[in-house]
C-alpha positions, 0 to 999 in steps of 0.5 A: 551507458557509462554517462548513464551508470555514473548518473545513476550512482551519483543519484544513488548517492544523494537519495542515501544521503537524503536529498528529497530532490533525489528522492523525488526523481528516483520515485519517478523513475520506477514509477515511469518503469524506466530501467535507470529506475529498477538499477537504483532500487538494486542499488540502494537496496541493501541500505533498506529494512530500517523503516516502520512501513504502516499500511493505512486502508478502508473504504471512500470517504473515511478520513484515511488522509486527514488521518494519516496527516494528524498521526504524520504531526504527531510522528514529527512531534516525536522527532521522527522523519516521515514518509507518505504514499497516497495510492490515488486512482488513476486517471482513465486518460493519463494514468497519473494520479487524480488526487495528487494535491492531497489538500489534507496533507498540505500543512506538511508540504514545507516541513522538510522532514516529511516527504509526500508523494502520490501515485497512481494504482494503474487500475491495479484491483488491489488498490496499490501500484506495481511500484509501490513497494519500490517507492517505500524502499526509496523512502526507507534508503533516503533514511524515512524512519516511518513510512505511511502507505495509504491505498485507494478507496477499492473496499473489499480489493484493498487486500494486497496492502498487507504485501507492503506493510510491517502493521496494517490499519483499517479505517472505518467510520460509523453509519456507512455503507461500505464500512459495513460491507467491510465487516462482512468481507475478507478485508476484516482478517487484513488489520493489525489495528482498527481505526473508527474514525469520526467518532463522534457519530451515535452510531460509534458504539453500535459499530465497535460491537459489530466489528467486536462480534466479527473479529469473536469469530477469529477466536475468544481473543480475537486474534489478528490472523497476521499476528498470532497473540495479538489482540486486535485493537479497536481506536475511536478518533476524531482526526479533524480535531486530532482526538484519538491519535495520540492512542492510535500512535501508542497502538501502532508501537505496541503492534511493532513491539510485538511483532519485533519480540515475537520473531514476526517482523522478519517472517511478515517481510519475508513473505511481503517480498516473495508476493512482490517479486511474484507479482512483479514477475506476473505484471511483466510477464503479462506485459510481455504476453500482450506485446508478444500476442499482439500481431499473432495470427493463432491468438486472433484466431482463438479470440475469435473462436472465443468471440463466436462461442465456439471455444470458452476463454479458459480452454483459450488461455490454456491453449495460449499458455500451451503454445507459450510454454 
């Protein structure tokens, strides 16, 4: 135990320092669900707030990654060092992540200033892991000064990135299918900024008026429903080429600058961690219900009931959550 207790602290350590080889290692840990892992997070914890955490999500196939890589070269342009989470779905058999190479993001694998790190969702409806959070505090105590979180393409269940993000951005493109399944779904309350990537498309102009009419809906301003007075931006790009980025950079800062002067930066963090921990709770909680129920005689004996059609799974579970309690 002690052998253990000095590991981790020497971990602790180097990942403040920086150590991308600590931080990597640390990442793995909580993304394992090792002990060792969550004591870290405890204890570099307090070093943490320091980052700008940007929540990047919208339907398959958008460019979210080519996206996040030219907005990534502009940051480092900049000076500034950067962190990226790519939430990949994951694969039935392993559960680890199935789009790990991210080819897109692959001119940054040697600039040491930025760090890239794909992980699975574990089926997770809202396309982010249970860890994800946790990754970002690792990035933000290795000294990250932007963090970029990209989730899986779920379309409408993406809506659990706003408990992990300071500034969401959602990205559409013209002419698709699930881009305008977007506009018709809860998911178009979520975003701080709207990005309409491969701009290039006749389409662009007719879409800009679509997102325009629905976000009219939220009010003559349009205003973000995270964000009171904030008027939500809507940025043509073209990330292959770079065309746009340096606007959607100058969007994101003026979206943080806002929040900041307005008092929201630390309220919107307030309420990002009471969801994590509630869903922290909630995901071990069921954990502990499976392994607990695993051999009970009387929840084999109400799923059968349930599997005969005599007993509806909601009379089932609050009788389960009766005997729990």
């Amino acid at each position: 135990m002690i052998a253990r207790a000095m590991s981790a602290d020497t971990l602790a350590q180097r990942l403040l320092e920086g150590d991308r080889r600590a931080l990597a290692r640390a990442i793995s840990l909580v993304e394992d669900d090792r002990p060792e892992g969550w004591e870290l997070v405890r204890e570099v914890y307090p070093h943490t707030g320091s980052a700008a955490v940007v929540g990047f999500t919208g339907p398959p196939g958008v460019g979210k990654s080519t996206l996040i890589a030219a907005v990534t070269r502009a940051r480092r342009n900049a000076g500034r060092s950067v962190g990226v989470l790519s939430i990949d779905p994951s694969s039935p058999f392993t559960q680890g992540a199935l789009l790990g190479d991210r080819i897109r993001l692959s001119e940054h694998f040697l600039d040491q200033g930025v760090f890239i790190r794909s992980m699975a969702n574990r089926g997770a409806l809202g396309g982010l892991s249970e860890a994800a959070l946790q990754a970002a505090l690792l990035l933000d105590a290795a000294g990250r000064e932007d963090v970029f979180v990209e989730t899986v393409g779920v379309g409408q269940a993406e809506i659990d990135i706003i408990d992990h993000a300071d500034t969401v951005v959602l990205v559409l493109m013209p002419g698709s299918g699930d881009s305008i399944q977007a506009l018709k779904a809860g998911i178009m309350e979520i975003p701080d900024v709207i990005v309409i990537n491969k701009a290039d498309n006749p389409l662009t102009d007719t879409m800009v008026r679509e997102i325009r009419g629905v976000l009219s809906l939220a009010g003559p301003e349009a205003v973000s429903e995270r964000g009171g007075g904030w008027r939500v931006p809507i940025v043509k790009t073209e990330a292959a080429r770079g065309e746009g980025i340096d606007a959607l950079v100058e969007r994101l800062q003026e979206h943080r600058s806002h929040i900041l002067a307005a008092g929201q930066l630390a309220e919107r963090r307030r309420r990002n961690l009471r969801n994590e921990v509630l869903s922290i709770a909630a995901a071990r909680m069921r954990r502990r219900l499976e392994e607990d129920l695993r051999e009970d005689a009387e929840f084999q004996r109400l799923l059968e009931q349930v599997v005969d059609r005599r007993l509806d799974p909601a009379s089932a579970a609050t009788a389960l959550l009766a005997a729990a309690g």
